[in-house]
C-alpha positions as CSV (number, residue, x, y, z in Angstrom):
1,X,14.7,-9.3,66.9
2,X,12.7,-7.4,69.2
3,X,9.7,-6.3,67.6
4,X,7.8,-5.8,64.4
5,X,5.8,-3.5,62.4
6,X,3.2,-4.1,60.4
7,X,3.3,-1.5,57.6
8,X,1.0,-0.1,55.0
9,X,0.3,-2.6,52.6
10,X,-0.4,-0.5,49.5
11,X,2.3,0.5,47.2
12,X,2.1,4.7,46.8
13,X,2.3,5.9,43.1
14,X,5.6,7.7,42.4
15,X,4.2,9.0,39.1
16,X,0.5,8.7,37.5
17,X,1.3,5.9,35.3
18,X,2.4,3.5,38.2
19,X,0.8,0.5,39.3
20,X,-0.6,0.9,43.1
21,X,-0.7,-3.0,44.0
22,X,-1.7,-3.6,47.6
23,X,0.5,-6.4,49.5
24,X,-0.8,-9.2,51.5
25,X,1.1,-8.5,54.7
26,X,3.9,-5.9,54.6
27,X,6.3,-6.1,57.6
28,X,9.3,-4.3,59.0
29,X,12.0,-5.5,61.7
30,X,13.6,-3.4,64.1
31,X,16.5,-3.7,62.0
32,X,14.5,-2.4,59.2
33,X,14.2,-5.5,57.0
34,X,11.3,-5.1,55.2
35,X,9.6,-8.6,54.2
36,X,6.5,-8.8,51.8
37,X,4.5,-12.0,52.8
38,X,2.3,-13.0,49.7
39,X,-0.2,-15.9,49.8
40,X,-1.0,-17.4,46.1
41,X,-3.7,-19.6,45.9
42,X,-3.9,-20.0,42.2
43,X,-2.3,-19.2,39.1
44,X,-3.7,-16.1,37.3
45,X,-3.5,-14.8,33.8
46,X,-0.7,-12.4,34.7
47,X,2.5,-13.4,35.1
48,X,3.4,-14.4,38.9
49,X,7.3,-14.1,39.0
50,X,7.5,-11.0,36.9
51,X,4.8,-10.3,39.5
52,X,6.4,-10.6,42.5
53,X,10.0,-9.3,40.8
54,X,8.5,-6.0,40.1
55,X,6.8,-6.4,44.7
56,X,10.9,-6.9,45.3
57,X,12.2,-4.0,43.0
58,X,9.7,-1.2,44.1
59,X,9.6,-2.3,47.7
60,X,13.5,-1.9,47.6
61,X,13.5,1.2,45.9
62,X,11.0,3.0,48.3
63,X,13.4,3.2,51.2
64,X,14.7,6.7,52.2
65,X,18.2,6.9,51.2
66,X,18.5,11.0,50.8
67,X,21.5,12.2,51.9
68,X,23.0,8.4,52.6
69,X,25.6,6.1,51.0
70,X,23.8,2.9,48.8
71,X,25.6,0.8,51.4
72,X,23.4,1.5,54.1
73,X,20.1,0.1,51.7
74,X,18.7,-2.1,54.5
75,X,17.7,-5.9,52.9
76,X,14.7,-6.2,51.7
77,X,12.8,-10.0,51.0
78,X,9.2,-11.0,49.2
79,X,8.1,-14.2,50.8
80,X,5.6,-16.0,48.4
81,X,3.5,-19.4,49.6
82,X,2.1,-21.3,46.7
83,X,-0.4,-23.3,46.2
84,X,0.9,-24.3,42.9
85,X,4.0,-25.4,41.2
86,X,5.8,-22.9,39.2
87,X,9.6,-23.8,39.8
88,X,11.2,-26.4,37.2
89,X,12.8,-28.3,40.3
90,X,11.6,-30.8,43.3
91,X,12.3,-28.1,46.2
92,X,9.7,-27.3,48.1
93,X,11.4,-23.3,49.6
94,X,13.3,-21.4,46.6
95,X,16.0,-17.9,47.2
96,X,16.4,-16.1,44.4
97,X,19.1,-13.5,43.7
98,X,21.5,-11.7,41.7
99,X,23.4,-14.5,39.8
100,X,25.0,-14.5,36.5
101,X,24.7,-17.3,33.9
102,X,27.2,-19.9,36.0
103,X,25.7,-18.8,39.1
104,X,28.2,-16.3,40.5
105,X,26.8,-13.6,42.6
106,X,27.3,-10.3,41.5
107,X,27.1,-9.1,45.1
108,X,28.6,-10.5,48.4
109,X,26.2,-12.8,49.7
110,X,26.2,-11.0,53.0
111,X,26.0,-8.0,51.5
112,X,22.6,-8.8,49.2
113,X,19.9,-6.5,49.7
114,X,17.1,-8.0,47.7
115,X,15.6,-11.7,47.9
116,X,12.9,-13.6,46.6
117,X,12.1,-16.4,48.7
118,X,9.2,-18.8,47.2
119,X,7.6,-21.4,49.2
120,X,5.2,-23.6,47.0
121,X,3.4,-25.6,49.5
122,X,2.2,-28.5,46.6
123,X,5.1,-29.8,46.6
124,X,5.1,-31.3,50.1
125,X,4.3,-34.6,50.4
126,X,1.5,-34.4,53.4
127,X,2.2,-38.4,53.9
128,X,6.0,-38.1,54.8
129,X,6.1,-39.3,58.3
130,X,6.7,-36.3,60.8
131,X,9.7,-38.0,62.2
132,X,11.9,-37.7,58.3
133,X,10.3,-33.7,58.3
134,X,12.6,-31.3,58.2
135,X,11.6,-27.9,59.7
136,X,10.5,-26.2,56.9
137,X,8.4,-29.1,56.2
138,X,6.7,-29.0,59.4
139,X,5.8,-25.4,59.5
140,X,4.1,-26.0,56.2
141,X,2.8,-28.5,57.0
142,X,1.3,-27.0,60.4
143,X,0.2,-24.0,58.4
144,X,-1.7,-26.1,55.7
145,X,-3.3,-28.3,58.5
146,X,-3.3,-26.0,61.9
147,X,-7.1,-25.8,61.3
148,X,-7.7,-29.4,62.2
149,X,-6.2,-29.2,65.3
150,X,-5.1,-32.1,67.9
151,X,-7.8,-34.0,65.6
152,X,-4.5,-34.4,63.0
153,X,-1.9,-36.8,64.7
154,X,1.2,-34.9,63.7
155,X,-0.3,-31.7,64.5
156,X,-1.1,-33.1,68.0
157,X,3.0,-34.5,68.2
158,X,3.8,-30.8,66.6
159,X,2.2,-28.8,69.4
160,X,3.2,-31.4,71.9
161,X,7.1,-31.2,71.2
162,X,7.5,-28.1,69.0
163,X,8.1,-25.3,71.1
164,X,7.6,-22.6,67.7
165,X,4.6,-24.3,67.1
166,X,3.1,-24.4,71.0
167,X,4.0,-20.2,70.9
168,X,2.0,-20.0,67.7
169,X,-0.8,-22.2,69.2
170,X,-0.6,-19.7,72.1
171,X,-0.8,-16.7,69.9
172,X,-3.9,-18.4,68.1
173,X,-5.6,-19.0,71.2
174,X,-5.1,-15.1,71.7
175,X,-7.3,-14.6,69.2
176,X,-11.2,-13.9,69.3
177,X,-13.6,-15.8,66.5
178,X,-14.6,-12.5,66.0
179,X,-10.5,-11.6,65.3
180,X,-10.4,-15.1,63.1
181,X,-13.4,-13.8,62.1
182,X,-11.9,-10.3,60.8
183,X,-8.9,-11.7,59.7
184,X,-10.0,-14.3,56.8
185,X,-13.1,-11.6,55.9
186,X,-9.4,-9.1,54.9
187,X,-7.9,-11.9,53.4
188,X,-11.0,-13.1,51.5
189,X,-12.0,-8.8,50.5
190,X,-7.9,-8.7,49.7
191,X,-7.9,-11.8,47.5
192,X,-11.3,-10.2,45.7
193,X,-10.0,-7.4,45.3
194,X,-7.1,-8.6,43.7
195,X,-9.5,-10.8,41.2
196,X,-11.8,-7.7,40.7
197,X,-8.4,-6.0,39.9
198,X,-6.9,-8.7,37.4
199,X,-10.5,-9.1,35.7
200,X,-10.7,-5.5,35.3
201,X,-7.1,-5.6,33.9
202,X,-8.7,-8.2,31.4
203,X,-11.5,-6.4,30.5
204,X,-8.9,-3.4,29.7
205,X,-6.9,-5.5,28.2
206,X,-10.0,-6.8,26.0
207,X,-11.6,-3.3,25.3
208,X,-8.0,-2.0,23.9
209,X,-8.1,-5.2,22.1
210,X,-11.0,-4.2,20.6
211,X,-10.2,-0.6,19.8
212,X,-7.1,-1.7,18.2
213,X,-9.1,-4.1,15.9
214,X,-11.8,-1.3,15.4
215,X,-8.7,0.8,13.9
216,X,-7.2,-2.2,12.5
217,X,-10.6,-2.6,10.2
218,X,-10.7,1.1,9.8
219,X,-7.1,1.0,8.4
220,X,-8.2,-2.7,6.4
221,X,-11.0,-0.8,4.9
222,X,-9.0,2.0,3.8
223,X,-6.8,-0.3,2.4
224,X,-9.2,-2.0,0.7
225,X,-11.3,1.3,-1.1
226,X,-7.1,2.8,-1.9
227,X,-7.0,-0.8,-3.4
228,X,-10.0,-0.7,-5.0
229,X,-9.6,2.9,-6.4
230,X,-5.8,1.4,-7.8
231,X,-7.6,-1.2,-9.2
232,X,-10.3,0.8,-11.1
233,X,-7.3,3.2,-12.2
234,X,-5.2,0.2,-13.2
235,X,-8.6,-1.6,-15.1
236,X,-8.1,1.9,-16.6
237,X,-4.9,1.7,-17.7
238,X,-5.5,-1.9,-19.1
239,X,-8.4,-0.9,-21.0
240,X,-6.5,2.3,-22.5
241,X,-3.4,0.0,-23.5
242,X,-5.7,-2.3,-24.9
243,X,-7.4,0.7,-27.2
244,X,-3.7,1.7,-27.8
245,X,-2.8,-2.0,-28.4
246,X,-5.7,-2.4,-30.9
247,X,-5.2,0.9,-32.8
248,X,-1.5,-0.2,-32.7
249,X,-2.6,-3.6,-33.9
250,X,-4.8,-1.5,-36.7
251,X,-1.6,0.9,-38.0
252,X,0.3,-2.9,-38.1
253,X,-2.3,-4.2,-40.1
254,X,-2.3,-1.0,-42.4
255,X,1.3,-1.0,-42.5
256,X,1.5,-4.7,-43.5
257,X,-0.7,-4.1,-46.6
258,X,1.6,-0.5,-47.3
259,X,4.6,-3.1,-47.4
260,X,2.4,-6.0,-49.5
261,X,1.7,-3.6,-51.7
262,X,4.9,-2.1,-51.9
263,X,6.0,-5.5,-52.3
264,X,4.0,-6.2,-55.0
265,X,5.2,-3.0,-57.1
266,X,8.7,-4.0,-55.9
267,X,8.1,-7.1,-57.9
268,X,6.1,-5.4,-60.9
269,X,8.9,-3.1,-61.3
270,X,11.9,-5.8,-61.1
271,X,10.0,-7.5,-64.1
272,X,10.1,-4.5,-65.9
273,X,13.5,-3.5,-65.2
274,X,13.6,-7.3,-66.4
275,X,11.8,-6.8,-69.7
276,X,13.8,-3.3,-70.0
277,X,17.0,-4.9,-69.6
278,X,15.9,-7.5,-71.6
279,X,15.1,-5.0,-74.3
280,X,18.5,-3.3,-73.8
281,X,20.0,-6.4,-74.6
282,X,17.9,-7.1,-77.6
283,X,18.6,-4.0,-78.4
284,X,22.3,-3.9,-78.0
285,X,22.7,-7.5,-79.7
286,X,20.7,-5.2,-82.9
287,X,23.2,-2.5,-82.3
288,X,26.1,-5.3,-82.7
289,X,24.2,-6.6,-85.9
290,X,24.3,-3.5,-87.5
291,X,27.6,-2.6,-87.1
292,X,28.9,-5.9,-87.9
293,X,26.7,-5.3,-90.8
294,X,28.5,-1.9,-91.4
295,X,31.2,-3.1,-90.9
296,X,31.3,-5.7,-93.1
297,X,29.6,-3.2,-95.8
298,X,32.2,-0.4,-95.1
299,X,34.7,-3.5,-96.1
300,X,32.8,-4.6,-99.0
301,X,32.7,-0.5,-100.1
302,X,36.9,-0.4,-99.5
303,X,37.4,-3.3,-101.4
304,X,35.2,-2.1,-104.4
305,X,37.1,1.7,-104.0
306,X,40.2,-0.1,-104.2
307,X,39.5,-2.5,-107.3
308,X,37.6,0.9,-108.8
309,X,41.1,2.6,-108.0
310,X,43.1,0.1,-109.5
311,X,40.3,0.2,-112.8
312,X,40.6,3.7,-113.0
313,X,44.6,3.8,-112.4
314,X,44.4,0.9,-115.2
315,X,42.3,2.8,-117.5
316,X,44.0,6.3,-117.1
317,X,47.4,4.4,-117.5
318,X,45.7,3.3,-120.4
319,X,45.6,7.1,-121.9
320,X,42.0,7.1,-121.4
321,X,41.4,10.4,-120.4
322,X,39.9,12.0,-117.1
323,X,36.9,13.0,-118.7
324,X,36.2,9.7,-120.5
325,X,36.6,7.8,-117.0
326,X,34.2,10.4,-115.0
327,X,31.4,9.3,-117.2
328,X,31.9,5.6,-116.5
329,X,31.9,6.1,-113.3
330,X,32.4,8.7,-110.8
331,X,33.1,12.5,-111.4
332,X,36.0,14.3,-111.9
333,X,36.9,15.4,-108.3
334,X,35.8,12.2,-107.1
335,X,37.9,10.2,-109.2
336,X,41.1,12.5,-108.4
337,X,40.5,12.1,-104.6
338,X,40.9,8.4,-104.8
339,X,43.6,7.5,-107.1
340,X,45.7,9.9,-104.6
């Protein structure tokens, strides 16, 4: 590595509806790695590793590839320092990459473009003894502490014997208070920024949260007169089935007295066909008596015809004469037609 590049910090737009997030120091090799270095002091209200995925993915997709095969997409890494634990695990320095669900690349690791390196600087444990460091332990620790100087005894042994650490005290000494100066008044205005920017984002967020619950009472109220007006029509409905129940209720009654009284003349006429039949009977078993009574009479009146026959047949064999007979009893005709 020979030199670097520091490079424009703020993301350019692609397309209007883009997000334009400035970076907190954006740097380019002179192989043409590109590595974000983010410094996260706190947790915010957004969400930090979709965050700094979405830093890796547009960073990686800016590079000018016109005219060039995919295999010459230089690598390109987001360094993040914490300041507070968001990695379910006890290391301290985290890579992230392309990995399935059993942890199998899905590119050669020498050939993966895009990293995500997180450093979360709360998990050291300040009170190790310098001796049991490693080096990534040291160089946070130097960066959380450099301030104090050879006041802190491991920084003292770390600028002593640490010949990284003596070129970065060397760079620092390089440095005017009026460039230390400079440097935390662009981190403190970046840092600002980037709270003005998330509480504007909230106050978005809040003021379409309030628009939507303006509509969502507009649409609540129109529910509520439609419901009201389907009410009323439906209090309608129930007061016209109840007129239409009570006339109903009306034509029953009406129709139950109908059937009553046609009940009653039901009833009135079976006693007469009753007394009717009754008198049919009466007047059949009269019927009976009379003929019997003819009959018997009609007997009575042959037997006396006969015994008058057998008088008359007596008398006329007798030699009493037709004439004589007819004015004992019957006339002349008469008397001929029964002796015959």
């Amino acid at each position: 590595m020979n030199h670097v590049v520091v490079k424009n910090s703020e993301m350019v737009k692609d397309y209007s509806k883009m997000k334009s997030p400035r970076l907190d120091l954006l740097v380019e090799f002179d192989d043409r790695t590109m590595v974000d270095l983010e410094m996260q002091l706190r947790q915010t209200k957004d969400n930090l590793p979709i965050r700094f995925s979405y830093y890796l993915a547009r960073l990686h997709g800016c590079q000018e590839l016109e005219g060039k095969y995919y295999g010459e997409l230089k690598e390109t890494i987001v360094l993040v320092f914490f300041n507070v634990n968001l990695i379910d695990n006890h290391r301290m320095c985290n890579t992230f990459t392309l990995r399935n669900e059993e942890g199998l690349s899905f590119v050669e690791e020498n050939q993966d473009r895009m990293k995500l390196r997180t450093v979360e600087m709360a998990k050291l444990d300040v009170n190790k003894p310098l001796k049991v460091m490693n080096e990534q332990e040291k160089m946070i620790y130097y960066f959380l502490n450099c301030h104090k100087g050879i006041e802190d005894s491991k920084i003292k042994v770390m600028i002593e014997s640490d010949g990284v650490i003596q070129m970065l005290e060397k760079r620092v000494e390089t440095i005017s208070d009026d460039g230390w100066k400079k440097i935390i008044e662009d981190f403190q205005k970046l840092h600002e920024n980037e709270e003005r920017m998330e509480r504007q984002l909230e106050l978005e967020e809040l003021q379409r949260a309030k628009e939507e619950a303006r509509k969502a009472m507009l649409e609540v109220n129109k529910l509520k007169q439609e419901a009201n007006k389907l009410s009323q029509e439906a209090d309608k409905k129930i007061e016209d089935a109840e007129k239409k129940s009570e006339e109903a209720d009306k034509k029953f009654e009406e129709a139950d007295k109908k059937f009553e009284e046609a009940d009653k003349k039901f009833e009135e006429a079976n006693k007469q066909i009753e007394q009717a039949n009754k008198q049919i009977e009466d007047a059949n078993t009269r019927v009976n008596d009379a003929n019997k009574r003819a009959d018997e009479s009609a007997k009575k009146m042959n037997q006396m015809n006969q015994e008058m026959k057998q008088m008359i047949q007596g008398m006329l064999s007798n030699s009493m004469s037709l004439e004589f007979v007819s004015k004992l009893s019957k006339s002349e005709s008469e008397i001929m037609e029964l002796v015959k």
